[in-house]
C-alpha positions as a Markdown table, in Angstrom:
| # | Residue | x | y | z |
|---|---|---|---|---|
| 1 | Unk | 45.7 | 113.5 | 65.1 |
| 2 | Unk | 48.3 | 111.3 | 63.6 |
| 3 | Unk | 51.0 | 114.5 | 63.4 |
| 4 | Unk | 50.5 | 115.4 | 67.1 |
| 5 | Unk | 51.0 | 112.0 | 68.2 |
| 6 | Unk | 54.5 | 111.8 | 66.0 |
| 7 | Unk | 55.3 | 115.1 | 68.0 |
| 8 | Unk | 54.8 | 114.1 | 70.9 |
| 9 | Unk | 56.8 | 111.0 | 70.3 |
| 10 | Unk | 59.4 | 112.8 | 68.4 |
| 11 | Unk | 59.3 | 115.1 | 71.8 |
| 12 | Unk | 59.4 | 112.4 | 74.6 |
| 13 | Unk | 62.2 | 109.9 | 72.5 |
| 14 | Unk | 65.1 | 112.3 | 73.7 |
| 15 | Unk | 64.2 | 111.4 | 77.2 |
| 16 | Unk | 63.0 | 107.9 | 77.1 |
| 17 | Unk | 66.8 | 107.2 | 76.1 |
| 18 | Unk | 68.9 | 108.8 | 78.8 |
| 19 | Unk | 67.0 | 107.2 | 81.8 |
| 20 | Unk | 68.8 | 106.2 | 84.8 |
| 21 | Unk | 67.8 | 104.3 | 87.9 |
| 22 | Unk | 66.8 | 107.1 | 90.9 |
| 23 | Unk | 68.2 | 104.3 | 93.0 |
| 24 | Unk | 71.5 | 102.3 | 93.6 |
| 25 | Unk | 72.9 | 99.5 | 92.1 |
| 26 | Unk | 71.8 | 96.1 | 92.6 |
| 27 | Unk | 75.4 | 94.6 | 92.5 |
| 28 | Unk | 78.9 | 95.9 | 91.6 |
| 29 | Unk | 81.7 | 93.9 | 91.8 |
| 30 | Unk | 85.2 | 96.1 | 91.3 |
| 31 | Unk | 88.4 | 96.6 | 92.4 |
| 32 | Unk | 90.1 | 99.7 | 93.1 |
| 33 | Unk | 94.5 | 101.1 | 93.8 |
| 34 | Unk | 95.6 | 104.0 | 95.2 |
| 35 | Unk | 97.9 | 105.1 | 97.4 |
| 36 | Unk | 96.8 | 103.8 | 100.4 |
| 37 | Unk | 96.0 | 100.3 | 99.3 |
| 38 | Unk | 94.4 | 97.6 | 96.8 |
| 39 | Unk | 90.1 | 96.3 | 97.5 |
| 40 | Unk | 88.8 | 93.9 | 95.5 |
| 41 | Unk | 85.0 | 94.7 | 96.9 |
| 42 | Unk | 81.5 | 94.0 | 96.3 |
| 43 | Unk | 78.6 | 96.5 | 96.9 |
| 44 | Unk | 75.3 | 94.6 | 97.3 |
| 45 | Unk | 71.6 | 96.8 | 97.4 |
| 46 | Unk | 70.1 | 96.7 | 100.7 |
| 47 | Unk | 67.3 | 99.9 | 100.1 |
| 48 | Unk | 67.0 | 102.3 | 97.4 |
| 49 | Unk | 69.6 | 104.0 | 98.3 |
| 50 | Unk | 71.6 | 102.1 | 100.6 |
| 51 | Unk | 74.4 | 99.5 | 100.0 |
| 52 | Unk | 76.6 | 96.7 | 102.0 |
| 53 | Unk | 80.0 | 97.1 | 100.9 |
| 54 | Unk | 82.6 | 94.2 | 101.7 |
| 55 | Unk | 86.3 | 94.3 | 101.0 |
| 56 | Unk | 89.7 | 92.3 | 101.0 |
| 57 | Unk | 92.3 | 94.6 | 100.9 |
| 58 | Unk | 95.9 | 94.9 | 101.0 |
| 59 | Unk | 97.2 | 97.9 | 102.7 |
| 60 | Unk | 100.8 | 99.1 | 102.6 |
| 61 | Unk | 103.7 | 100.3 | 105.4 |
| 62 | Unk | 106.9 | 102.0 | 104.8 |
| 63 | Unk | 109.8 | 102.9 | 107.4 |
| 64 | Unk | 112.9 | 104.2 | 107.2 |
| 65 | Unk | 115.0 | 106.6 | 109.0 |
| 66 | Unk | 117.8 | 107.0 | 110.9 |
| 67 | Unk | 116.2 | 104.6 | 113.5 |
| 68 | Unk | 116.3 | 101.8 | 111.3 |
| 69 | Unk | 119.6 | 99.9 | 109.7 |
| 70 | Unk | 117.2 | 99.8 | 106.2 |
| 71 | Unk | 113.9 | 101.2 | 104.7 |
| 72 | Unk | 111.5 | 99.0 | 105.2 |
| 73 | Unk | 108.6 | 98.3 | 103.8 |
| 74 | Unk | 105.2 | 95.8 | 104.5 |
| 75 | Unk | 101.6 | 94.9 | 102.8 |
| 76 | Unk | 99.1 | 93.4 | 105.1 |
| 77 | Unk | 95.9 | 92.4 | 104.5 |
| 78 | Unk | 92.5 | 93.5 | 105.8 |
| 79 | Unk | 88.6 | 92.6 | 105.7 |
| 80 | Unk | 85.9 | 95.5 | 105.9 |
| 81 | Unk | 82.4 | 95.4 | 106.1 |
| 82 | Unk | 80.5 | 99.0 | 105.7 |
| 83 | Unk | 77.1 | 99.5 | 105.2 |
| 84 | Unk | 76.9 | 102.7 | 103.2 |
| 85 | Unk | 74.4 | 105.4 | 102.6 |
| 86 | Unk | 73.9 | 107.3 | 99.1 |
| 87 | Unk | 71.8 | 110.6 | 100.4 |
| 88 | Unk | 72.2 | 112.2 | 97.1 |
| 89 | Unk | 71.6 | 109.6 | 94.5 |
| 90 | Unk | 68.2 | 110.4 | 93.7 |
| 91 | Unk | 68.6 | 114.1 | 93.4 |
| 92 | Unk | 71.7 | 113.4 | 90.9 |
| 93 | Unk | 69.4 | 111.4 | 88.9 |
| 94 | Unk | 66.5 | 113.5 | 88.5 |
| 95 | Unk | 68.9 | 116.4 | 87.6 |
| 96 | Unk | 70.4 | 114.6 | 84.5 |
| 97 | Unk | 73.8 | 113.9 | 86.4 |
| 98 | Unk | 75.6 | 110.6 | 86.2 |
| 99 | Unk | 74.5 | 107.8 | 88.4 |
| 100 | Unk | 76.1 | 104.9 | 87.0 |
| 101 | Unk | 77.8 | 102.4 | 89.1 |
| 102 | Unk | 76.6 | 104.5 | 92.5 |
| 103 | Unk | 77.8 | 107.6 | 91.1 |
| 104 | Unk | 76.8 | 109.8 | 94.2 |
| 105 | Unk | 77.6 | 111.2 | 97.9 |
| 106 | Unk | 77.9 | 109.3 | 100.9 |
| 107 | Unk | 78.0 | 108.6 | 104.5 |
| 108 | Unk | 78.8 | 104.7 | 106.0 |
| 109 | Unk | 80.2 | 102.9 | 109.1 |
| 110 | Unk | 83.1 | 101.6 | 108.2 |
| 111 | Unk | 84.2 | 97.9 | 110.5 |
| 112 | Unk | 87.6 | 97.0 | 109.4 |
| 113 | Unk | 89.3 | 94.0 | 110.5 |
| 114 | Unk | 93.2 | 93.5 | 110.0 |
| 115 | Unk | 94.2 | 90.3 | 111.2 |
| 116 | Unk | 97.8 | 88.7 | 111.6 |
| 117 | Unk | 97.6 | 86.3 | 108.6 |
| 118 | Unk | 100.4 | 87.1 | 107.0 |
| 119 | Unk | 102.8 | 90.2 | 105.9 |
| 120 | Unk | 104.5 | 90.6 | 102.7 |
| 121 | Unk | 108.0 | 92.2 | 103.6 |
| 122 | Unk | 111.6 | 93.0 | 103.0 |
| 123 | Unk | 112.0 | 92.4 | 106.8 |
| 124 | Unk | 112.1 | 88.4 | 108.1 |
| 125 | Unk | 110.0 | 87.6 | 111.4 |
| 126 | Unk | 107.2 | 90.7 | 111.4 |
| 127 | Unk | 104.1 | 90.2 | 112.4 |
| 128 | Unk | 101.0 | 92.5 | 113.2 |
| 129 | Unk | 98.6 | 92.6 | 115.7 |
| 130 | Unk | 94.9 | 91.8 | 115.6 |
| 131 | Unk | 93.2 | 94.7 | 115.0 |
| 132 | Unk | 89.6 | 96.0 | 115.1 |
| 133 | Unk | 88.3 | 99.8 | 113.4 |
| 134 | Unk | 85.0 | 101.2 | 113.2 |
| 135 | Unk | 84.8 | 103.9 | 111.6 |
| 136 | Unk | 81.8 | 106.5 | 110.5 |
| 137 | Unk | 82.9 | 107.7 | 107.1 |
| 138 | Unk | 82.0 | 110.1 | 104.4 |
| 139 | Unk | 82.6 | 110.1 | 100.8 |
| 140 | Unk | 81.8 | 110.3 | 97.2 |
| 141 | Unk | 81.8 | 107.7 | 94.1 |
| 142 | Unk | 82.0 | 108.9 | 90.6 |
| 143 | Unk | 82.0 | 106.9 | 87.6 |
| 144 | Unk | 83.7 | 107.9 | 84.2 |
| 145 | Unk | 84.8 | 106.3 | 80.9 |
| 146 | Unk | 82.2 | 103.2 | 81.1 |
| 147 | Unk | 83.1 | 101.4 | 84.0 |
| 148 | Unk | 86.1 | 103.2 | 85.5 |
| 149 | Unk | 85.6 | 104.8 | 88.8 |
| 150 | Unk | 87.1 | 107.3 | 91.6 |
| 151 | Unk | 86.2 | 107.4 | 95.0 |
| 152 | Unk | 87.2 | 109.6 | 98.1 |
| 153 | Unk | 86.7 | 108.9 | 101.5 |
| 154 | Unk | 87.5 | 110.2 | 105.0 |
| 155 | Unk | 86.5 | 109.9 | 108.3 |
| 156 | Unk | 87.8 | 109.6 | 111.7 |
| 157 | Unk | 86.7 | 106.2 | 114.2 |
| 158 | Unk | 87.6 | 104.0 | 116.9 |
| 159 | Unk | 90.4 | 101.1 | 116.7 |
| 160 | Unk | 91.5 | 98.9 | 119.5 |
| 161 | Unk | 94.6 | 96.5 | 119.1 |
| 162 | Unk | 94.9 | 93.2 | 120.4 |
| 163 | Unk | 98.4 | 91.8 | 121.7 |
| 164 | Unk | 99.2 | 89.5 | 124.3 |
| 165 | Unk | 96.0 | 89.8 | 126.2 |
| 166 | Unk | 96.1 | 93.5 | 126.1 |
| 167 | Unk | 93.6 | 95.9 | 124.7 |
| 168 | Unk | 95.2 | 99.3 | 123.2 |
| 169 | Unk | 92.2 | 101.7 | 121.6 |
| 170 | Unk | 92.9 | 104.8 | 120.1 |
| 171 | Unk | 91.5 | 107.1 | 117.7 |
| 172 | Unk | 91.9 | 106.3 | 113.9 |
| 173 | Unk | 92.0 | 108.5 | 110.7 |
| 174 | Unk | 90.8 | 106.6 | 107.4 |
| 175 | Unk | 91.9 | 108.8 | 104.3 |
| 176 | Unk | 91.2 | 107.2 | 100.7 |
| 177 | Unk | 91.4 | 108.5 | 97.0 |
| 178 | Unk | 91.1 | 105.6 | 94.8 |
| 179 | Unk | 90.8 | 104.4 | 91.1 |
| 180 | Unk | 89.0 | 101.8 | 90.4 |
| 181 | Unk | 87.0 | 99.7 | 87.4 |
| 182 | Unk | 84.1 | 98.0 | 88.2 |
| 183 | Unk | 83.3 | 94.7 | 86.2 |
């Protein structure tokens, strides 16, 4: 009796110690660069597998040209709220794959804000206008070497500008590949 309960253990032990959640994260706190920007974010548990992601970010602009007496070049801040989605984080888990961190598929709506606070720049006097995005997005977060993350996203929305009283909507593209570390 004794020996098949040592089995048994000696069986199950293997397994006990690589368990993951089937779920998401309760909180991550992170920041992530690439080339299309700098978040410093938060992603908060709302469901098993679904997560409120909010974001400061600091997107970049470049011009140049014949059009233009110099390059130019701008970063600008922006606020995001997006409530996100992770279809595929329980099947992940239960097939042994990494889940760390909300290491899986998803699909959110992205809301983006980018307001005319201020505007780092090589050119004097340039401001932005208040702008509003919503955006339904998909993506995928992987985590590797502890806390270090990548994540890419795409999807294609609505964004209406603000200026002078004026509304000007038109369709926007959101395309990410970041690096990030989560603390």
């Amino acid at each position: 009796m004794t020996k098949k309960i040592y089995l048994m253990a000696v069986a199950v032990l293997p397994f006990l110690g690589n368990a993951q959640e089937l779920g998401v994260a309760k909180n991550i706190t992170g920041a992530q660069i690439g080339l299309f920007g700098l978040d410093l974010y938060n992603e908060t548990k709302i469901a098993d597998r679904a997560t409120l992601r909010v974001e400061a970010s600091l997107f970049p602009a470049i011009w140049g040209g014949d059009l233009y007496a110099k390059t130019g070049f701008a970063f600008y801040p922006a606020i995001t709220l997006q409530p996100k989605y992770y279809y595929n984080i329980s099947k992940r888990g239960e097939n042994g794959k990494n889940t760390k961190n909300n290491s899986a598929n998803y699909v959110g709506l992205q809301i983006r804000y980018i307001p005319d606070w201020f505007v780092i720049s090589n050119t004097k006097n340039l401001n932005l206008t208040n702008q509003v995005n919503i955006i339904p997005t998909y993506g995928f977060r992987r985590n590797f070497a502890g806390n270090f993350n990548y994540e890419f996203k795409a999807g294609l929305g609505y964004g209406a500008a603000f200026a002078n009283g004026n509304t000007i909507s038109e369709a926007v593209l959101d395309l990410s590949f970041k690096i990030g570390y989560d603390f």
